[in-house]
PLY file of the C-alpha trace (Angstrom):
ply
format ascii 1.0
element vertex 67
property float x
property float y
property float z
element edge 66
property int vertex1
property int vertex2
end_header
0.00 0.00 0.00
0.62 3.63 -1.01
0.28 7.30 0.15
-0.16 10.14 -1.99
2.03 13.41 -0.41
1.45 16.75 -1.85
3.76 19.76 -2.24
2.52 23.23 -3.41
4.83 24.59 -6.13
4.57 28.18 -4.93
4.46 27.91 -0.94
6.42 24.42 -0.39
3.24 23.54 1.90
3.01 19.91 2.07
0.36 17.33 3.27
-1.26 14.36 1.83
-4.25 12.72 0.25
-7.09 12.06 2.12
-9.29 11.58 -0.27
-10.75 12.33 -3.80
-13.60 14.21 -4.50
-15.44 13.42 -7.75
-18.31 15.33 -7.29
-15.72 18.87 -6.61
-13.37 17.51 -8.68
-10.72 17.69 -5.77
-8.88 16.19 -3.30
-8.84 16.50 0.22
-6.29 17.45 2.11
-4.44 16.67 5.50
-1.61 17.53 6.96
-1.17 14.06 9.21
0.41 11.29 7.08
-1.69 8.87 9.46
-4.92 10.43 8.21
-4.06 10.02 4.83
-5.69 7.18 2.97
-3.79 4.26 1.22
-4.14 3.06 -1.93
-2.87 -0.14 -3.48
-0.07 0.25 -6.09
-2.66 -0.74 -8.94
-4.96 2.18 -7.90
-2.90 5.24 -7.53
-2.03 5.40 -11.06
-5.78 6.24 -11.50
-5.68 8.12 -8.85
-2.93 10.30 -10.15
-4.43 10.88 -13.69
-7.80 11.93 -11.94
-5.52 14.51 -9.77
-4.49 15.85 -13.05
-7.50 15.47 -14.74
-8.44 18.06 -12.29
-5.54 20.38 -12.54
-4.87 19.71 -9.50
-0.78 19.06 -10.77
-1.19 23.02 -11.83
-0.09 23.96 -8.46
0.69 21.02 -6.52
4.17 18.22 -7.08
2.54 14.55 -6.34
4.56 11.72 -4.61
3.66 8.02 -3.71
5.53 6.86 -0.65
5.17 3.45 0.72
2.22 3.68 3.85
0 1
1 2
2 3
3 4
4 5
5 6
6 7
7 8
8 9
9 10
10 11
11 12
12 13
13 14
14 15
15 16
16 17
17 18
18 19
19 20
20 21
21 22
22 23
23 24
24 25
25 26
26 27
27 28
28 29
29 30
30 31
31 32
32 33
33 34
34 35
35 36
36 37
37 38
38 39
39 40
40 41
41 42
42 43
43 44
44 45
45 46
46 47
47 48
48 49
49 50
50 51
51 52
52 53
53 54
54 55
55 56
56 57
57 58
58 59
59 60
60 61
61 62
62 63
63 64
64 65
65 66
């Protein structure tokens, strides 16, 4: 299993994925790796191309680290 850590291009903020939000076309953020959810290595390429499907890569670096 996988996380999904964020980093904003312009501030250097960082957090992680807590979810996805289809309906906002989103994610969700939090700032406590343990609250972030995991995702098997299958899924977060999905996940990934739905983050940029978004835009959400516009502002934001994505990185999978092991859970």
């Amino acid at each position: 299993m996988v996380k999904i850590k964020w980093t904003n291009k312009y501030s250097n903020e960082t957090g992680y994925v807590a979810a996805i939000s289809n309906k906002e076309k989103c994610f969700i953020n939090t700032f406590e790796e343990s609250e972030a959810k995991a995702y098997s290595e299958k899924a977060v390429k999905g996940i990934l191309t739905r983050l940029e499907s978004f835009h959400e890569t516009d502002d934001n670096v994505f990185e999978v680290i092991e859970a």
